[in-house]
MARVEXDO-683335 format. One record per atom (N, C-alpha, C, CB): residue number from 1; atom name; x negated, y negated, z negated. Coordinates in nm, 2 decimals. Atoms other than C-alpha are relative to their C-alpha. Last residue first. Glycine has a CB too. Layout:
N
(NUM,CA,(X,Y,Z))
...
***
This chain:
98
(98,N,(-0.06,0.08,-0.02))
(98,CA,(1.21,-2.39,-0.48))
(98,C,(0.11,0.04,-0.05))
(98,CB,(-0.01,-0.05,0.11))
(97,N,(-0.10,-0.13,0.03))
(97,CA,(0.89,-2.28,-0.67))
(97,C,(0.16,-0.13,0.07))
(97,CB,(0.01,0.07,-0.27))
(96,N,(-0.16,0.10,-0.01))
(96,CA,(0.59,-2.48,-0.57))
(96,C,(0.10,0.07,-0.03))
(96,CB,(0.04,-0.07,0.14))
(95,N,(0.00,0.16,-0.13))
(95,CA,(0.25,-2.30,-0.66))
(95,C,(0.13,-0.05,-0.02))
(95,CB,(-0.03,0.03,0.21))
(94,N,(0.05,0.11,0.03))
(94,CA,(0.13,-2.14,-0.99))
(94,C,(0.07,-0.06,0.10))
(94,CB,(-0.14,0.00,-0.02))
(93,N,(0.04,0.09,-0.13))
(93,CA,(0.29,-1.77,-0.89))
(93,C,(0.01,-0.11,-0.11))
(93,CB,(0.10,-0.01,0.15))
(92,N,(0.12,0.08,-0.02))
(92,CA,(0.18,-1.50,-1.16))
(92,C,(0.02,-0.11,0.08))
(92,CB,(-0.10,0.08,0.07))
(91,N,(0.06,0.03,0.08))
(91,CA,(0.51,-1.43,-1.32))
(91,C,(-0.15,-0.06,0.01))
(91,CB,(0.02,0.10,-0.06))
(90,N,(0.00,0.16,0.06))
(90,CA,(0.63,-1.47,-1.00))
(90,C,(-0.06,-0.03,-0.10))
(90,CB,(0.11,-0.07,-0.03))
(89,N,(-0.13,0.06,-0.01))
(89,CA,(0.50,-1.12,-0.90))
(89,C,(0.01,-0.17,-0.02))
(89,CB,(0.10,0.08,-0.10))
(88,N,(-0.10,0.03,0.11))
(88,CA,(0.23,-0.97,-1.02))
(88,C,(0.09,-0.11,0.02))
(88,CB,(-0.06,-0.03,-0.12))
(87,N,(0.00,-0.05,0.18))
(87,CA,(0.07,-0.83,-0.74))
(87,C,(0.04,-0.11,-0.11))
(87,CB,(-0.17,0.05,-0.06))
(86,N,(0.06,0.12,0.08))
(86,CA,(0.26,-1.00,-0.41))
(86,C,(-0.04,0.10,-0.13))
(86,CB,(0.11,-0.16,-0.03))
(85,N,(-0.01,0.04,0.17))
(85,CA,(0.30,-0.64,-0.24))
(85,C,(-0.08,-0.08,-0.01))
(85,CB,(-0.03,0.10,-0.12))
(84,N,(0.07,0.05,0.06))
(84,CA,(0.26,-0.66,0.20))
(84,C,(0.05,-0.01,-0.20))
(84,CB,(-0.02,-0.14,0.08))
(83,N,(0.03,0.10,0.12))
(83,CA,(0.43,-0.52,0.42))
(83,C,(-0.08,0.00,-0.07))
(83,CB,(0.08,-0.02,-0.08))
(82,N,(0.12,0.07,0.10))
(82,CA,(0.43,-0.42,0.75))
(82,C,(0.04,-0.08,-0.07))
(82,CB,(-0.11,-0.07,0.07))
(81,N,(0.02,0.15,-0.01))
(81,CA,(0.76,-0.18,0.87))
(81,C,(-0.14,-0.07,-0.08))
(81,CB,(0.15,-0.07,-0.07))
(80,N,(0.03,0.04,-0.11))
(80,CA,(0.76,0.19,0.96))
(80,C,(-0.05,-0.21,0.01))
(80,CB,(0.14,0.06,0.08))
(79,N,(-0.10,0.01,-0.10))
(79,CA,(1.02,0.35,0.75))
(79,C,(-0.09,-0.10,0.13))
(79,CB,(0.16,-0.07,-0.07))
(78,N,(0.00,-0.11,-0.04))
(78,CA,(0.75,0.47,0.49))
(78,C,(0.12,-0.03,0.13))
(78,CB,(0.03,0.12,-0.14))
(77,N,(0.10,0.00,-0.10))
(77,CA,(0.63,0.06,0.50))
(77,C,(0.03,0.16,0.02))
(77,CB,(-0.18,-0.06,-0.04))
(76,N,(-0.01,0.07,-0.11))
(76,CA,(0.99,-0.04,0.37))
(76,C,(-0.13,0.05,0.11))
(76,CB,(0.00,-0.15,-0.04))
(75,N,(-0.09,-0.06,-0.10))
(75,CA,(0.95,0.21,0.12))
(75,C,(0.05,-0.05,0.15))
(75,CB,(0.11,0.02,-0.07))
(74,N,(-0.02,-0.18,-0.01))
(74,CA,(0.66,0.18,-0.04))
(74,C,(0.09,0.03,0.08))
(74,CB,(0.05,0.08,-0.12))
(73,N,(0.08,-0.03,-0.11))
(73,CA,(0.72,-0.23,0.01))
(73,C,(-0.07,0.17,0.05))
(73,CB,(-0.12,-0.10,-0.04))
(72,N,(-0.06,0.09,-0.16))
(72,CA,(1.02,-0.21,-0.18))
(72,C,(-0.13,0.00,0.14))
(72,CB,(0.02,-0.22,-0.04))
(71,N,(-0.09,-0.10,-0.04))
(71,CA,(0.87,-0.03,-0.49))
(71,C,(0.05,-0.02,0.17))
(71,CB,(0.13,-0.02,-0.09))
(70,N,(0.11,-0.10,-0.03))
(70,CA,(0.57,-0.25,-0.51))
(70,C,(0.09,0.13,0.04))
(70,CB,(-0.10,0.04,-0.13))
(69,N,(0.03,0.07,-0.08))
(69,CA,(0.85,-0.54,-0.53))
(69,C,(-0.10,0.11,0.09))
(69,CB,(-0.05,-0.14,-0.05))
(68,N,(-0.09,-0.03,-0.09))
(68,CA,(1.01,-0.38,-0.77))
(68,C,(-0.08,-0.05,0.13))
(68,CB,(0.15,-0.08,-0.03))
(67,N,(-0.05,-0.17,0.00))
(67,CA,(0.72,-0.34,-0.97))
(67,C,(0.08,-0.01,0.12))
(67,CB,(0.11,0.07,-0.15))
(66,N,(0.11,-0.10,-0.11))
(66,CA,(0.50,-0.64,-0.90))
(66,C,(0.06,0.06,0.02))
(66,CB,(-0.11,0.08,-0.01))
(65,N,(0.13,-0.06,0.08))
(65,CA,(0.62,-0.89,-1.22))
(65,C,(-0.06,0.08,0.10))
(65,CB,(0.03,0.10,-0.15))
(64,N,(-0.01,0.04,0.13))
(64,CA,(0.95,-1.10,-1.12))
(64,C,(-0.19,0.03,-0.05))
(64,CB,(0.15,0.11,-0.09))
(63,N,(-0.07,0.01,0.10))
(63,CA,(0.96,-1.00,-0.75))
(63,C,(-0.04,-0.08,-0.12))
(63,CB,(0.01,0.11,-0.01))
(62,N,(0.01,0.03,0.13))
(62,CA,(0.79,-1.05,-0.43))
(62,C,(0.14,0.03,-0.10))
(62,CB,(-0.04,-0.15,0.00))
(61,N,(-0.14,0.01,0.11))
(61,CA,(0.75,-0.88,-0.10))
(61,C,(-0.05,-0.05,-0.12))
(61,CB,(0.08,0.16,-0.05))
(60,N,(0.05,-0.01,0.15))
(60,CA,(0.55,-1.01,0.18))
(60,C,(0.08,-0.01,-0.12))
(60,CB,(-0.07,-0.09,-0.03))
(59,N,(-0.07,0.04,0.15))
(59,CA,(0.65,-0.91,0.48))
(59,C,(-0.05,-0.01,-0.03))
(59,CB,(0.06,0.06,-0.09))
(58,N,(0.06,-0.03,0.13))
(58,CA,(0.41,-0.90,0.86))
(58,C,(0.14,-0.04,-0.12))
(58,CB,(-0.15,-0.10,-0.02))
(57,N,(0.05,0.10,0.12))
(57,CA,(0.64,-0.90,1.16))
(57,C,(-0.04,0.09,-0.14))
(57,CB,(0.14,-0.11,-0.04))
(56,N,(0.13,0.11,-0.06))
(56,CA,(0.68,-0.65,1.46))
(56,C,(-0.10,-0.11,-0.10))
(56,CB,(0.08,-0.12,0.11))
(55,N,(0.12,-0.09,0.02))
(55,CA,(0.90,-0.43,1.24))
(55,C,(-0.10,-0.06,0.07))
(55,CB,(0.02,0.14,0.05))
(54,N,(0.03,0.00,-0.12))
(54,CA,(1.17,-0.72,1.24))
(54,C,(-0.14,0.13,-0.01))
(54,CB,(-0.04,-0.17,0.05))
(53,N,(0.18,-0.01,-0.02))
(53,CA,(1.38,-0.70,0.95))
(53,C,(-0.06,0.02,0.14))
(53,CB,(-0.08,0.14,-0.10))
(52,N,(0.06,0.15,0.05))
(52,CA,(1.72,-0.74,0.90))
(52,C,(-0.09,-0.03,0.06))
(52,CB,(-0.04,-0.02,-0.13))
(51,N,(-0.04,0.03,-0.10))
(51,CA,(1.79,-0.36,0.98))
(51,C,(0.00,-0.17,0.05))
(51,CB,(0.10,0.05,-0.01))
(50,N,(0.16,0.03,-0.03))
(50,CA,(1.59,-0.36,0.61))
(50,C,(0.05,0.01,0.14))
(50,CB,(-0.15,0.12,-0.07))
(49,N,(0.03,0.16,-0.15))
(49,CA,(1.96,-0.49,0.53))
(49,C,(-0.15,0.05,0.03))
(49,CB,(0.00,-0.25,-0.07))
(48,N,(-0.11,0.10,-0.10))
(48,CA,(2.11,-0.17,0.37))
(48,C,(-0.02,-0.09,0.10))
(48,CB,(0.08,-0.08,-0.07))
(47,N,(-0.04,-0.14,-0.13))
(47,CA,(1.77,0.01,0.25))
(47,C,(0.12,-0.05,0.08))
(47,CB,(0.05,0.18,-0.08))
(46,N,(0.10,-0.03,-0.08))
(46,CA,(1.66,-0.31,0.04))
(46,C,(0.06,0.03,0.09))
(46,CB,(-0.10,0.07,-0.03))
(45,N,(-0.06,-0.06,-0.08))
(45,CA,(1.99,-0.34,-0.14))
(45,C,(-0.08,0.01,0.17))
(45,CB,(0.12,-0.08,-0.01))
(44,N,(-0.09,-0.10,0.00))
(44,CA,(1.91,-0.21,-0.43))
(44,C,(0.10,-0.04,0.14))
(44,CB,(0.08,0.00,-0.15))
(43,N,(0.06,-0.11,-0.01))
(43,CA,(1.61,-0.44,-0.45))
(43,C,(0.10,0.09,0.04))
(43,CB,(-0.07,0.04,-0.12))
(42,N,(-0.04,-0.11,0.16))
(42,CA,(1.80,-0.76,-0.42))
(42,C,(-0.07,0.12,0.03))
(42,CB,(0.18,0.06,-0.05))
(41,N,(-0.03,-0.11,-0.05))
(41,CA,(1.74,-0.93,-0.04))
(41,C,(-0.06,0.09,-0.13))
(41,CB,(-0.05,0.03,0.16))
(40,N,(-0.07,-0.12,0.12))
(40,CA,(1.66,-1.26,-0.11))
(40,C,(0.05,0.09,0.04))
(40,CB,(0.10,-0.03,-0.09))
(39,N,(-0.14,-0.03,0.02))
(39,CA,(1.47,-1.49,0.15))
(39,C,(0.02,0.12,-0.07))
(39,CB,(0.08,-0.01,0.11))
(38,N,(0.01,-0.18,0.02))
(38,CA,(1.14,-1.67,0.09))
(38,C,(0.18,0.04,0.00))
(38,CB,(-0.11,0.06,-0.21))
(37,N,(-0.03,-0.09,-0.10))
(37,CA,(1.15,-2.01,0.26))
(37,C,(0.00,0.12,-0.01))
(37,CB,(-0.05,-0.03,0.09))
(36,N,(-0.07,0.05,-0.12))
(36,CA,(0.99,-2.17,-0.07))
(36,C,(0.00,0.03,0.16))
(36,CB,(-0.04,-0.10,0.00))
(35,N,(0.09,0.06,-0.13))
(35,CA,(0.91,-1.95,-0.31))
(35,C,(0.04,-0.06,0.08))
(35,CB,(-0.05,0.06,0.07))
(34,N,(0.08,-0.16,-0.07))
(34,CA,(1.17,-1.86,-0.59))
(34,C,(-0.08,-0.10,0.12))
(34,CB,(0.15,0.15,0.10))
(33,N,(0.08,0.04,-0.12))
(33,CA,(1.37,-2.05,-0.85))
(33,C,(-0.09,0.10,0.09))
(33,CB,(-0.10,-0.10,-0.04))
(32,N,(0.09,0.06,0.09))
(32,CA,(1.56,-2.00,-1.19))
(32,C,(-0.11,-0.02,0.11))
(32,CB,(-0.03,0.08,-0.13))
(31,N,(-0.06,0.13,0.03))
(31,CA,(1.83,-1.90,-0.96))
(31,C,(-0.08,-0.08,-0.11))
(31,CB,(0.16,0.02,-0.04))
(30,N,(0.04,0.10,-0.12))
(30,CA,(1.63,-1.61,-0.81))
(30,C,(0.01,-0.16,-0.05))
(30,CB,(0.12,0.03,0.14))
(29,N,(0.17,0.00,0.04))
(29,CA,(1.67,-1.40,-1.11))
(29,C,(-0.06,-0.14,0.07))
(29,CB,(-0.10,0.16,0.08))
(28,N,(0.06,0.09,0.14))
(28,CA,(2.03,-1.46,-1.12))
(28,C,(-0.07,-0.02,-0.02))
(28,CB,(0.00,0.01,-0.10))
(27,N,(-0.07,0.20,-0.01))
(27,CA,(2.07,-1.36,-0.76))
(27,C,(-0.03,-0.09,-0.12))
(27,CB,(0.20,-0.01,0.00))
(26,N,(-0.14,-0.02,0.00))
(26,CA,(1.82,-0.98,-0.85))
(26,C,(0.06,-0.21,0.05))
(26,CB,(0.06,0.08,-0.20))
(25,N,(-0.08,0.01,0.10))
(25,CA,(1.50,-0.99,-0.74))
(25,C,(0.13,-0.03,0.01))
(25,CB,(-0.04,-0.07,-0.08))
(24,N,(-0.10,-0.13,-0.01))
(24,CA,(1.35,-0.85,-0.40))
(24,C,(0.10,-0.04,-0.17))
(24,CB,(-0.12,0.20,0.01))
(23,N,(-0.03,-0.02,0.16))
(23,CA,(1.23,-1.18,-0.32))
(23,C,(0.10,0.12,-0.02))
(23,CB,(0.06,-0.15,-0.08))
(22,N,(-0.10,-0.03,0.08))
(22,CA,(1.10,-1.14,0.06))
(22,C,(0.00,0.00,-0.14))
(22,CB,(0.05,0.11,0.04))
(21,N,(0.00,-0.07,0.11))
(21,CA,(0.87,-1.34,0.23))
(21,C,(0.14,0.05,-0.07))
(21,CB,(-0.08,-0.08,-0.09))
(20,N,(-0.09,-0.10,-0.02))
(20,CA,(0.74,-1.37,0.59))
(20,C,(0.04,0.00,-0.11))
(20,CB,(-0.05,0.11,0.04))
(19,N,(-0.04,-0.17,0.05))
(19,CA,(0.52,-1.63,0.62))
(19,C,(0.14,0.03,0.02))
(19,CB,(-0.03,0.04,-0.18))
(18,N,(-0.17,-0.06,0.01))
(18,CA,(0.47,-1.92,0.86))
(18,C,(-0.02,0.15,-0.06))
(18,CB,(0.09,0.01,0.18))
(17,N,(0.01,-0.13,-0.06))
(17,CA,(0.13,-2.06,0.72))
(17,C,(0.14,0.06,0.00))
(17,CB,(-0.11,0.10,-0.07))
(16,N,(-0.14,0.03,-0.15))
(16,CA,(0.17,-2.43,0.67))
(16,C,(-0.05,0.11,0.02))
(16,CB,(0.00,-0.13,0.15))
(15,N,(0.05,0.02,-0.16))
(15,CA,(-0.17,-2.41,0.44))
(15,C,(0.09,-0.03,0.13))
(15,CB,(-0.06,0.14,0.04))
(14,N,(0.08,0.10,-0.05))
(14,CA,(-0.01,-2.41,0.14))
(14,C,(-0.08,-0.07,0.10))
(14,CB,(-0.04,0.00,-0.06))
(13,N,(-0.11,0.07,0.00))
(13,CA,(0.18,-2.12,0.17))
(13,C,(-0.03,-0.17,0.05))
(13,CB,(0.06,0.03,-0.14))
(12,N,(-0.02,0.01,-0.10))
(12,CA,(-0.17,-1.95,0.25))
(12,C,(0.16,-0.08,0.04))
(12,CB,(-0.03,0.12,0.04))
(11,N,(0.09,0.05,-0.14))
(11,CA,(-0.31,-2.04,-0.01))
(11,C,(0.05,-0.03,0.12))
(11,CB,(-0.10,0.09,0.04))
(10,N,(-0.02,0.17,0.04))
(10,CA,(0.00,-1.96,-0.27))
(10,C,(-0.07,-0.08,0.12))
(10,CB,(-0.08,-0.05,-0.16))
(9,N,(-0.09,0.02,-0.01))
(9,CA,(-0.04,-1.61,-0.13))
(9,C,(0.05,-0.15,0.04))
(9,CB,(0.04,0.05,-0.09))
(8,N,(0.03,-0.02,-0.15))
(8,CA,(-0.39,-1.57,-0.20))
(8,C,(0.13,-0.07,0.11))
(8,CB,(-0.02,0.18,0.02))
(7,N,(0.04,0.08,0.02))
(7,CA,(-0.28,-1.71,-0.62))
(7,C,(-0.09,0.00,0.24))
(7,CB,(-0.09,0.03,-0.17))
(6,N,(-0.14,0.17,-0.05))
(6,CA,(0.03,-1.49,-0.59))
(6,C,(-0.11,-0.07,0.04))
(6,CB,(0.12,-0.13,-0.17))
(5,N,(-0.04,0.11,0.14))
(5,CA,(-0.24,-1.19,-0.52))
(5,C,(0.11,-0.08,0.03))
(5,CB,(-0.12,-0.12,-0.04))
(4,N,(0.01,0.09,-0.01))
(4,CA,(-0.20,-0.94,-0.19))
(4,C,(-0.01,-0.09,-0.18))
(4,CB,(0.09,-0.02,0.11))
(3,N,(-0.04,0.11,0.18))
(3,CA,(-0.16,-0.61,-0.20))
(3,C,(-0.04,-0.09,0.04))
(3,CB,(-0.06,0.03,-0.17))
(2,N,(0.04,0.14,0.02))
(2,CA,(-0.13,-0.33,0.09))
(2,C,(0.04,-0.10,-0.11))
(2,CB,(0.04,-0.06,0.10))
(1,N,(-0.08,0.12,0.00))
(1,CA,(0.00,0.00,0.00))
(1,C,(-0.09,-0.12,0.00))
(1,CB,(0.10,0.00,-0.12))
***
């Protein structure tokens, strides 16, 4: 599984780099803020919308702390798609939260 830091992440946010990112936390999680242009897609309901997804494009999943997020990208990349786990989640991100 590919990994990435928040603090690599953050770099490249900051840079005007068009990412990719998904927040796999739950709506209420989110609502205390989340990366800017990262879109939500709850862990549980990964497997429903990963039809969403472009398999051509890089992800980068985030969550709260890694887990879910390490979960998500396990399974999104056993179906073929590139992602990327932020390790520790928001709990590590420093940068802009929108």
């Amino acid at each position: 599984m590919k990994e990435m830091t928040a603090k690599e992440v953050e770099f490249l946010v900051n840079e005007g780099k068009a990412l990719n990112i998904i927040d796999v936390r739950e709506v209420d999680e989110i609502a205390a803020g989340k990366i800017p242009g990262a879109v939500n897609i709850p862990l549980g309901l990964v497997e429903f919308r990963m039809h969403e997804l472009d398999k051509s494009k890089e992800y980068i999943m985030v969550c709260r702390s890694g887990g879910r997020s390490g979960r998500a990208t396990q399974f999104l990349e056993s179906q073929g798609y590139n992602v990327i786990n932020m390790q520790g989640g928001m709990l590590s991100w420093e940068g802009k939260v929108g």
